[in-house]
N, C-alpha and C positions, 0 to 999 in steps of 0.2 A: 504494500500500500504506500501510502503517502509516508511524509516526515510526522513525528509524533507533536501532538498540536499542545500549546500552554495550558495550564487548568483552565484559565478565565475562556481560552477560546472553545473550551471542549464543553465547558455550561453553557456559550450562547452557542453551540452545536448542540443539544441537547435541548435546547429551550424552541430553537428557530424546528426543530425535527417535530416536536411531542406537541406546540399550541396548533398549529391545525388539527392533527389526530384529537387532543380534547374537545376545540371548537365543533367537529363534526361530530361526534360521539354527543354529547353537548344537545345539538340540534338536534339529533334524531332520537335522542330520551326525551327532549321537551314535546316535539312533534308528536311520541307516543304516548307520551303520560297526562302532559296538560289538555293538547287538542283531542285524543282519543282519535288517534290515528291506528289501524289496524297494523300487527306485524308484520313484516313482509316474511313471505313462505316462498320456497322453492319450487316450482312444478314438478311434481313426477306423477308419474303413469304406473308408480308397484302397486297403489291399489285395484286399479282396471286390469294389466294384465299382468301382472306377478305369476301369480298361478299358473296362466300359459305357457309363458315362459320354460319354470321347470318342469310343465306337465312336454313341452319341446326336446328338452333334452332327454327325456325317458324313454319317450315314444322312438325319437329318431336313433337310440341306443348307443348313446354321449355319455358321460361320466356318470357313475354312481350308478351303475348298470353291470352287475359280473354277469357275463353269457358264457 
């Protein structure tokens, strides 16, 4: 890496890093908590087709199948 930075320069490396991450952290607890804002969730499909899924690999005689 670089040359090893003074203490005073490595806090306001540490300062100028971490106040965006609190500022957004920050906004998005206020937007949940105060407004009653919904969490955001991830899409997925394991509860539609999960099952299919492994009922695929049994049939077609893929893993977890000794013949």
């Amino acid at each position: 890496m670089g040359s090893k930075l003074p203490p005073q320069a490595q806090r306001w490396r540490i300062i100028i890093f971490t106040l965006p991450i609190i500022g957004v952290t920050s906004f998005v607890l206020y937007k949940r908590l105060v407004l009653g804002e919904p969490r955001r969730t991830l899409p997925t499909d394991l509860e539609k087709h999960g099952h299919e899924k492994v009922a695929d690999i049994y049939i077609s005689g893929g893993e977890g199948k000794s013949s």
